[in-house]
RODO-2510 file (C-alpha; in nm, 4 decimals, decimal comma):
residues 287
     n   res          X          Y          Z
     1     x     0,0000     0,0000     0,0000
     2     x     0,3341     0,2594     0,0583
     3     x     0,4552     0,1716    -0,2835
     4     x     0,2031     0,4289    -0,5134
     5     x     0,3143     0,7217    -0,2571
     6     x     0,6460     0,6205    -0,2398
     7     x     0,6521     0,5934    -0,6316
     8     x     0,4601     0,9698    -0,6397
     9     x     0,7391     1,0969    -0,4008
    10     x     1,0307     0,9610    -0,6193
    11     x     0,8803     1,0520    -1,0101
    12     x     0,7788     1,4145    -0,8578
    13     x     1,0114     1,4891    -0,5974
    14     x     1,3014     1,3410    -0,6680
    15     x     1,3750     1,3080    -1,0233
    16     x     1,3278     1,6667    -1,0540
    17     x     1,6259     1,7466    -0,8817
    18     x     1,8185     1,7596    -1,1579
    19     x     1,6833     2,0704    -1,2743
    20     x     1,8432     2,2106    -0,9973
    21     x     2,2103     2,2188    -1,2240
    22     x     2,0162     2,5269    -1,3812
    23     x     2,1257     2,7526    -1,0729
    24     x     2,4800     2,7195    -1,1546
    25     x     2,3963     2,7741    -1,4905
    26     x     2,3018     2,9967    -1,7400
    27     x     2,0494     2,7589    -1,8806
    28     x     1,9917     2,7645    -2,2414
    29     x     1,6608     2,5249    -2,3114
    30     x     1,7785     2,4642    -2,6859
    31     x     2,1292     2,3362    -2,5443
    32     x     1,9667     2,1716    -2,2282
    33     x     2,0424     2,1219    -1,8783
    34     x     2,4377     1,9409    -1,9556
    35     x     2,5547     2,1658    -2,2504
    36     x     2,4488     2,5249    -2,1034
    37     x     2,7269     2,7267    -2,0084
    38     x     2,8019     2,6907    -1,6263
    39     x     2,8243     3,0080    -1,4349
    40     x     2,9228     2,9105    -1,0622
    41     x     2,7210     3,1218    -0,7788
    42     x     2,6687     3,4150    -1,0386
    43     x     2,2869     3,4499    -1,0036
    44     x     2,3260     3,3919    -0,6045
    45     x     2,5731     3,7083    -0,5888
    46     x     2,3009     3,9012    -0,8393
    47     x     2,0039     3,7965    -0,5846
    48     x     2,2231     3,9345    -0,2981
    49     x     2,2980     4,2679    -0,4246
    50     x     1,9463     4,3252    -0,5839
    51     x     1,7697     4,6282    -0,4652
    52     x     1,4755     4,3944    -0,4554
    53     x     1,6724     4,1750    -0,1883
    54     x     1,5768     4,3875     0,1104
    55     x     1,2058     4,3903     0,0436
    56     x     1,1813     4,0349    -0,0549
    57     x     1,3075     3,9254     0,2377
    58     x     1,2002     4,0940     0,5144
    59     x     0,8226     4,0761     0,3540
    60     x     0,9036     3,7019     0,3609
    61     x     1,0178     3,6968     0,7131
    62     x     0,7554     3,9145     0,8509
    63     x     0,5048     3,7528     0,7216
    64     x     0,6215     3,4232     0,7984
    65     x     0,6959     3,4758     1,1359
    66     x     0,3499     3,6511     1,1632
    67     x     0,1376     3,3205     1,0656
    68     x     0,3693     3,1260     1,2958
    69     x     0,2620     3,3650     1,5733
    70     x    -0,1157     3,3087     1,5200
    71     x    -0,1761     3,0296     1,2581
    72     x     0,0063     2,7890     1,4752
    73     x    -0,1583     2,8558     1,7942
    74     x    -0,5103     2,8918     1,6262
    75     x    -0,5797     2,5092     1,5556
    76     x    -0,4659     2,4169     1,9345
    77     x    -0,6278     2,6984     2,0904
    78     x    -0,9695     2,5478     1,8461
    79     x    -0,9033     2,1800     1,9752
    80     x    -0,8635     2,2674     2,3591
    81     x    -1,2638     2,4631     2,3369
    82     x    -1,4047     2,1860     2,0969
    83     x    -1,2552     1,9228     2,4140
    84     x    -1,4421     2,1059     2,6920
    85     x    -1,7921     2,0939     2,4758
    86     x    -1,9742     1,8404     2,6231
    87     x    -2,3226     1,8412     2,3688
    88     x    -2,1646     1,6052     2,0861
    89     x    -2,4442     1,7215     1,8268
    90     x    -2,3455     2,0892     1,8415
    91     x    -1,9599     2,0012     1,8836
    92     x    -1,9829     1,8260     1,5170
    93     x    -2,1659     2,1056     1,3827
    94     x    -1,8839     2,3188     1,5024
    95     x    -1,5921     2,0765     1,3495
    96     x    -1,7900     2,0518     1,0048
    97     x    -1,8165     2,4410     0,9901
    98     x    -1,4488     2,4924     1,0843
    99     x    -1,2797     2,1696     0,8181
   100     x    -1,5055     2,3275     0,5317
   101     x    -1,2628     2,5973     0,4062
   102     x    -0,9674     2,3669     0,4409
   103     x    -1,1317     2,2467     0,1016
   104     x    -1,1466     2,5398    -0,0696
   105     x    -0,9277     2,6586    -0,3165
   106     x    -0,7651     2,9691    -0,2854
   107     x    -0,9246     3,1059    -0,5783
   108     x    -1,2644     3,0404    -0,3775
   109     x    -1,0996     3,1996    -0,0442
   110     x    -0,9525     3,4676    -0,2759
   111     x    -1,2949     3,5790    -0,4249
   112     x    -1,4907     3,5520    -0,0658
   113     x    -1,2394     3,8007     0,0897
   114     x    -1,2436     4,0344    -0,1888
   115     x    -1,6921     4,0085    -0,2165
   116     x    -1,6523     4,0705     0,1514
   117     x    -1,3999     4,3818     0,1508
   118     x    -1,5303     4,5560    -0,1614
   119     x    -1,5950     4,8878    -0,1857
   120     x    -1,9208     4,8505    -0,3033
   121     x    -2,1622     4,6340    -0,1130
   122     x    -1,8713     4,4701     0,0827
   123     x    -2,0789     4,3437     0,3879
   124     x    -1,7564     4,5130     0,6082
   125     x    -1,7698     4,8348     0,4776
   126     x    -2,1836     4,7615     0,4976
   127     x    -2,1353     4,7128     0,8455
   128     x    -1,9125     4,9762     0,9859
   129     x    -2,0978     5,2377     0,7656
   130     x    -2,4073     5,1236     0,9728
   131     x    -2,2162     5,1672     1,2988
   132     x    -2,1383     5,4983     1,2103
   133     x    -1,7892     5,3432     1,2421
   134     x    -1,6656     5,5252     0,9238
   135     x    -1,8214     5,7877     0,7097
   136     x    -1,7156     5,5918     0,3538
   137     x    -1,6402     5,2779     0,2224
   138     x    -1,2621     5,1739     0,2813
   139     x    -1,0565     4,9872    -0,0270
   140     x    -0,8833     4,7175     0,2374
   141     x    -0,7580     4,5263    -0,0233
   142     x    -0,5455     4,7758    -0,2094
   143     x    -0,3972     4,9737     0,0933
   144     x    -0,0431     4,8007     0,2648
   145     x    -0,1732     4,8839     0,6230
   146     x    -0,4496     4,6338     0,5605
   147     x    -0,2897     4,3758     0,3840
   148     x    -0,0782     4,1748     0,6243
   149     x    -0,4148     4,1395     0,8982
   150     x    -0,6299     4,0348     0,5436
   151     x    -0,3459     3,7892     0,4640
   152     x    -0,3439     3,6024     0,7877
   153     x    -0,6879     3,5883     0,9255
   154     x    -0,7836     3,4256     0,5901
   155     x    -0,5477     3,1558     0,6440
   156     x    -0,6523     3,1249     0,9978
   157     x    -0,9785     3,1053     0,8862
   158     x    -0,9496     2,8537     0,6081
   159     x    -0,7174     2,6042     0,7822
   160     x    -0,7932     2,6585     1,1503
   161     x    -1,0364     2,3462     1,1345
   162     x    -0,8573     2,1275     0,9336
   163     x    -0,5238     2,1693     1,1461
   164     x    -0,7205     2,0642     1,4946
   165     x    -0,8177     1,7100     1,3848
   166     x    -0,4390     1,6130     1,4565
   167     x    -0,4362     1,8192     1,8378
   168     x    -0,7908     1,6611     1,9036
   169     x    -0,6968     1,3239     1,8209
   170     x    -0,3771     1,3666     2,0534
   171     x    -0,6040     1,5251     2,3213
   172     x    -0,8062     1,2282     2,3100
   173     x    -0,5466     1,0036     2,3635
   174     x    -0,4809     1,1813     2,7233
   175     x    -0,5196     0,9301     3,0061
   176     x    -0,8528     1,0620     3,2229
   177     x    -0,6989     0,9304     3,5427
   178     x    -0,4890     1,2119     3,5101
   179     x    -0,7679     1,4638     3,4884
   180     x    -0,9334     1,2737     3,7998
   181     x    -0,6629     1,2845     3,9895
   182     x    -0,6170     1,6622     3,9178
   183     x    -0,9745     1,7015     3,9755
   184     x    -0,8809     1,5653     4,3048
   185     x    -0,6236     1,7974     4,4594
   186     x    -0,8827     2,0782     4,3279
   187     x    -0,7907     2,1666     3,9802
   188     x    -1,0679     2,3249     3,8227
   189     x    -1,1422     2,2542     3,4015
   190     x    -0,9534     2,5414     3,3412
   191     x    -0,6074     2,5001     3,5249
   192     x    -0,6360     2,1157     3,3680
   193     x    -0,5915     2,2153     3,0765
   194     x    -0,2185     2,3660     3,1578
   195     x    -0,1287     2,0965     3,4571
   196     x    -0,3042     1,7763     3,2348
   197     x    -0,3403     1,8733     2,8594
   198     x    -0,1391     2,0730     2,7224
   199     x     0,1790     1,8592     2,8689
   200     x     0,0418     1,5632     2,7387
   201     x     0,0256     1,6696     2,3888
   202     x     0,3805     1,8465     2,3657
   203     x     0,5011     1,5792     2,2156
   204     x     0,2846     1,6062     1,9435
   205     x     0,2932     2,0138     1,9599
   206     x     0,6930     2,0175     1,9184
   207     x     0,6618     1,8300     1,5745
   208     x     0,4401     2,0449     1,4770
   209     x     0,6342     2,3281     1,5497
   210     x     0,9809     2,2308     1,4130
   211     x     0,7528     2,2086     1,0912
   212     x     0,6360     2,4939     1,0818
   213     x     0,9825     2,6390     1,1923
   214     x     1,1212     2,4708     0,8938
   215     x     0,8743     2,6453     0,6644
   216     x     0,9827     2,9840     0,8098
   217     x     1,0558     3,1093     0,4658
   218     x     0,7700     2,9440     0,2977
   219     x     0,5316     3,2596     0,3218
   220     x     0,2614     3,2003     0,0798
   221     x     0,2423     3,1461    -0,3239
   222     x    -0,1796     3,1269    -0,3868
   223     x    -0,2820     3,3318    -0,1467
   224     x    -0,0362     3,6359    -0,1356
   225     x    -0,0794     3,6090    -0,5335
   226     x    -0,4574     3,6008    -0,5354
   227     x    -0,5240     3,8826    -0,2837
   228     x    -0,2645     4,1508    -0,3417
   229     x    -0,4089     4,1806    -0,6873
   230     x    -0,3438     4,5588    -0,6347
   231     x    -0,0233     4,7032    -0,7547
   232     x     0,0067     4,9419    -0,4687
   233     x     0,0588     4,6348    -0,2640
   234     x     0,3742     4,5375    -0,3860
   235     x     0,5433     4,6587    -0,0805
   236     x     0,4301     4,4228     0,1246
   237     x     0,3203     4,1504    -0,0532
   238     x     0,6521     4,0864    -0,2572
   239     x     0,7884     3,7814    -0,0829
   240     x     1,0327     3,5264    -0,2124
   241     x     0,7630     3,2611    -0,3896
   242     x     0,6224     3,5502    -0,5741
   243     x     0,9433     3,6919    -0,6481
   244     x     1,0410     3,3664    -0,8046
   245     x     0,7457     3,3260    -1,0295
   246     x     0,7584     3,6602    -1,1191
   247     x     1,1648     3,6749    -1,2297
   248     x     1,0916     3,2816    -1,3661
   249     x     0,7633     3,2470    -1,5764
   250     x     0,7200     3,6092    -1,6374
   251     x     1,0958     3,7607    -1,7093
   252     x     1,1883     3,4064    -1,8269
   253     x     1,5092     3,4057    -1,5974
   254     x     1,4953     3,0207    -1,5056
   255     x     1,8485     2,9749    -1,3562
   256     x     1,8007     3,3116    -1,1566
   257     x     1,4706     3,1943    -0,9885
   258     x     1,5967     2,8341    -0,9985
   259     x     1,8573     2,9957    -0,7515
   260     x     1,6619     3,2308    -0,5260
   261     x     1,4863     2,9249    -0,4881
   262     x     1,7299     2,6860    -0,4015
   263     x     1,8714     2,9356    -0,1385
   264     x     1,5350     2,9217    -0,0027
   265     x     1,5224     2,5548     0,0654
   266     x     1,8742     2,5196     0,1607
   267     x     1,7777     2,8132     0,4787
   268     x     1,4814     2,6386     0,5239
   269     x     1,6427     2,2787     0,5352
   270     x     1,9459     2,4472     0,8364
   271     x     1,6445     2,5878     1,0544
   272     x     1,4455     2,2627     1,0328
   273     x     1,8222     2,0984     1,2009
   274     x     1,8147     2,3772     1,4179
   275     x     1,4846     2,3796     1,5528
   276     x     1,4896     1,9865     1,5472
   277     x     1,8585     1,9888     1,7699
   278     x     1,6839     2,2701     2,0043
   279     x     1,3760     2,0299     2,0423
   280     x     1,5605     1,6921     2,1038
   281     x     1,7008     1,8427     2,4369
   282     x     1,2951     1,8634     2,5331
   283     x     1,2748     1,5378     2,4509
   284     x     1,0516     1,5526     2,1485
   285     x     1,1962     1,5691     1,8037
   286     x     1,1873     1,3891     1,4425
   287     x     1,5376     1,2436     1,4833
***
C-alpha cells in the first residue's frame, strides 16, 4: 500500500532534482540542462545585491513569522474549546463548519475576501458604515496597512479546522486518570488544561512546530498572489515565492529563480536541524 506514494514521491520529488544544475547555470533550453554554459554562484551574488533583496526578504520573514505567531496557535487553541464541549451534536456542527474551508481553493478563499472587503456592497464596509464606524467605504484590499491582517486571518480562517483534527486526536489520547486525579487535589477545568493537557500533547505540539519552523521562509504562493491583486501592494506583498514566479515564468530568468529558490530551501532545510537539535534536548523531536 506505501509503494504508489512512495513511487509519487520519487517521479515528482526526486527526479526533478536535476533541474536544480540550472542555478549554476546559465540555462539555455535549446542546449539543455548538460551543454548550457556553467556560471558558478553568479545568479546567487546578483540575488544578494538586488535592490529587490531587502524587500523580498524581510516581507518574507515578517510575514512568515506573523502566521507562525497566530496560525500555529489557532488550531490548538480550536481543539482545547471543541474538548471542553460536552453536547456532541453541536460540537460536530462546530468541526464541520471549521474543516469546510480547508477544502477550498484559494481562488474560492480569494474571491470571498475580496466580495466581503469591496468597496461597493462589501458586507464590512456595509457594516461599519451602519455603525457609524466610518463615514465611507474603505478599499482594504489595495492599501499596505491592511494587507498583512487580510493575509493572515484568511489563512486562519481557512485552515484553523482542518489543522485541529491532529491536536484533538492527541487530546483524546490523554489518560482521564490524570484529569481525575487533578480534579482531586482541586484543579478546576480550566487550570487542567495547563497541569493535564497541554503537557500531554507536547510531544505532538513540538513536531508540529519544528515544521512549521522549517517552513519559516515558505510565506505564501496562492494566497499572497490572489489577494494583493493591487499594484500598490507590492510593498508588502513581494515575498520570495512571488518573487520567483515573477523573475521565472514572467521575465523568463529560469536559472536566476531556480537559484533564489534553491537558497530558499537550503535556509529552510538548516532551521528545520536547528529547531529539530533545540527540540531533542525537550525530549521531542523527528530524529
Amino acid at each position: 500500500m506505501v509503494i504508489p506514494g512512495l513511487l509519487f514521491l520519487f517521479v515528482f520529488s526526486y527526479i526533478p532534482l536535476y533541474g536544480l544544475l540550472t542555478a549554476f547555470q546559465d540555462y539555455d533550453m535549446f542546449k539543455g540542462f548538460f551543454a548550457s554554459p556553467w556560471v558558478g554562484f553568479k545568479h546567487f551574488r546578483i540575488f544578494f545585491e538586488s535592490p529587490e533583496f531587502g524587500e523580498v526578504l524581510s516581507n518574507t520573514i515578517w510575514i512568515s513569522v506573523l502566521k507562525l505567531l497566530v496560525c500555529f496557535p489557532a488550531p490548538i487553541i480550536l481543539a482545547l474549546m471543541l474538548n471542553e464541549v460536552k453536547n456532541m451534536y453541536f460540537k460536530r456542527i462546530v468541526q464541520t463548519i471549521s474543516y469546510l474551508p480547508h477544502f477550498f481553493s484559494w481562488v474560492i478563499v480569494a474571491g470571498f475576501v475580496s466580495s466581503m472587503l469591496a468597496v461597493d456592497n462589501g458586507s464590512l464596509n456595509m457594516a461599519l458604515e451602519k455603525l457609524n464606524l466610518i463615514d465611507e467605504p474603505i478599499n482594504f484590499l489595495s492599501l499596505p496597512e491592511y494587507f498583512w491582517t487580510i493575509l493572515i486571518s484568511a489563512n486562519v480562517w481557512k485552515e484553523i479546522g482542518f489543522a485541529s483534527i491532529v491536536y484533538l486526536a492527541a487530546i483524546a489520547g490523554v489518560d482521564p486518570t490524570l484529569y481525575e486525579a487533578a480534579a482531586m487535589d482541586g484543579a478546576s477545568r480550566f487550570k487542567q488544561v495547563f497541569l493535564v493537557t497541554l503537557p500531554s500533547i507536547r510531544p505532538i505540539i513540538i513536531i508540529f512546530m519544528i515544521l512549521a519552523v522549517g517552513n519559516i521562509l515558505n510565506a505564501g504562493f496562492e494566497d499572497i498572489l490572489l489577494l494583493a491583486i493591487s499594484p500598490t501592494l507590492a510593498e508588502v506583498a513581494n515575498v520570495i515565492d512571488t518573487y520567483v514566479y515573477r523573475v521565472g515564468f514572467k521575465n523568463s530568468r529560469y536559472s536566476y529563480a531556480t537559484a533564489v529558490g534553491l537558497l530558499k530551501s537550503v535556509i529552510n532545510l538548516g532551521l528545520l536541524i536547528a529547531a529539530n537539535a533545540i527540540a531533542r534536548r525537550k525530549g521531542s523531536s523527528l530524529w
